[in-house]
C-alpha positions, -999 to 999 in steps of 0.1 A, spaced: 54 -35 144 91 -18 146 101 -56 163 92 -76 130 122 -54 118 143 -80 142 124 -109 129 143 -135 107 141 -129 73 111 -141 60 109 -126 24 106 -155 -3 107 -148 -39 71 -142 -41 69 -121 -10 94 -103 -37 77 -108 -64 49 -90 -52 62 -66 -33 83 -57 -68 47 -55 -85 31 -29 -54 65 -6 -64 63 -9 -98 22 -2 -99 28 26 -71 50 43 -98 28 48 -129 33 85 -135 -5 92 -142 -5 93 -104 13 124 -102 14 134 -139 -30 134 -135 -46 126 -108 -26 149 -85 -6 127 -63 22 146 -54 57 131 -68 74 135 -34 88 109 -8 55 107 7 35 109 -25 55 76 -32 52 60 -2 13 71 3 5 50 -29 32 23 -22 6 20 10 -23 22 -8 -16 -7 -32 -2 -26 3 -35 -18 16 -57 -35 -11 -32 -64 -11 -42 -67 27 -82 -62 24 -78 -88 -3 -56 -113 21 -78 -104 48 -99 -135 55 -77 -158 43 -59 -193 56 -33 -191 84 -5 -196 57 -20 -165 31 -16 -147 68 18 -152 71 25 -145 35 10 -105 39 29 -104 73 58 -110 53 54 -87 25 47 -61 56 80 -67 66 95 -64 37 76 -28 31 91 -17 65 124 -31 58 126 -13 27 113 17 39 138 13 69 165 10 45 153 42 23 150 66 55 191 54 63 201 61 21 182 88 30 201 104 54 186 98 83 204 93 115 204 57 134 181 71 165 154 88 142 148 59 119 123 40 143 103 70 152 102 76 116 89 37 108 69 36 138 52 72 122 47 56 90 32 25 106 4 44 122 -1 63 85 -3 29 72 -27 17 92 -46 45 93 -52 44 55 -62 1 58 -87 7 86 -103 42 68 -99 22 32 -118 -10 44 -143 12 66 -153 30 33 -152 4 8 -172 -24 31 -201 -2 36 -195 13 1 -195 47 10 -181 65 -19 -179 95 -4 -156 85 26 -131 68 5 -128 100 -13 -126 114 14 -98 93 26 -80 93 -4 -83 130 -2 -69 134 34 -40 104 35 -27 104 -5 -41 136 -18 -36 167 -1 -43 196 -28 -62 177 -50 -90 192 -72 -124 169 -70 -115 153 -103 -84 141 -97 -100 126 -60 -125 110 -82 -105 94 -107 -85 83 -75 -110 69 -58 -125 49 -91 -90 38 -94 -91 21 -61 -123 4 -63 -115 -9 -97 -83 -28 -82 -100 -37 -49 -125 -57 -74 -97 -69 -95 -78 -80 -67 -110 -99 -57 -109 -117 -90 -71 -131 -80 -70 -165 -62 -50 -159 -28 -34 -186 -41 -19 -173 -73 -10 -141 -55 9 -161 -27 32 -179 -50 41 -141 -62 13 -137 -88 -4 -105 -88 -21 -82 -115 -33 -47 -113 -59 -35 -139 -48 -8 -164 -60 28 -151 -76 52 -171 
């Protein structure tokens, strides 16, 4: 993972495109403002992962080529965050421990998302929501979370992998 950050660059405009639209869905202030997300660093970064996450369950099975499209967009994600840690502040020789950290938290939250939602256990995705994105939550919020997140994985199921790999992709409003 912390060698694709030596790759070549292999962000396109819609690897961009989006990318942009994970950021820009990861931001909607009902996140923090209501459901309890907390409007930190990591808050931000826990739901910039969660919306990466659902782009990767969706891209999942797909052709060799849609493949290569969410590698990139990975890439980009770590690039960005590698870039973030160093506006940051932090120093040249903690930065990859730092990505390498947030790789594992990453792929932590994929593997328990997609455990959860393919045997459509309700109760473990809330109870991964709770644990990687919602520490402090009040069952409500974790609910409301949690509906969220099924309601875009279906959604996202709706989107041709081709229309999202030529940098077309939607979220549904949240409630």
């Amino acid at each position: 993972m912390i060698l694709s950050l030596f790759r070549k660059n292999t962000a396109s405009e819609p690897v961009y495109a989006v990318y942009s639209a994970i950021v820009s869905q990861s931001r909607q202030p009902h996140f923090y403002r209501d459901w309890g997300v907390p409007d930190t660093v990591t808050g931000r970064f826990d739901m910039i992962s969660l919306h990466l996450a659902l782009l990767f369950r969706r891209l999942r099975s797909e052709d060799a080529r849609t493949r290569d499209f969410s590698q990139a967009v990975f890439d980009l994600f770590f690039k960005d965050m590698d870039r973030s840690l160093r506006e940051m502040g932090v120093g040249d020789m903690a930065v990859p421990k730092k990505i390498q950290k947030m790789g594992n938290i990453f792929f932590g939250l994929l593997a328990a998302l997609n455990a959860a939602i393919d045997s459509q256990d309700r109760a473990a995705l809330e109870a991964a929501l709770q644990r990687n994105v919602l520490d402090g939550a009040t069952p409500e919020q974790v609910a409301a979370l949690a509906a969220y997140v099924l309601a875009q994985d279906a959604a996202m199921g709706r989107q041709s992998s081709q229309a999202i790999s030529t940098g077309t992709l939607f979220f549904e409003v949240a409630a």
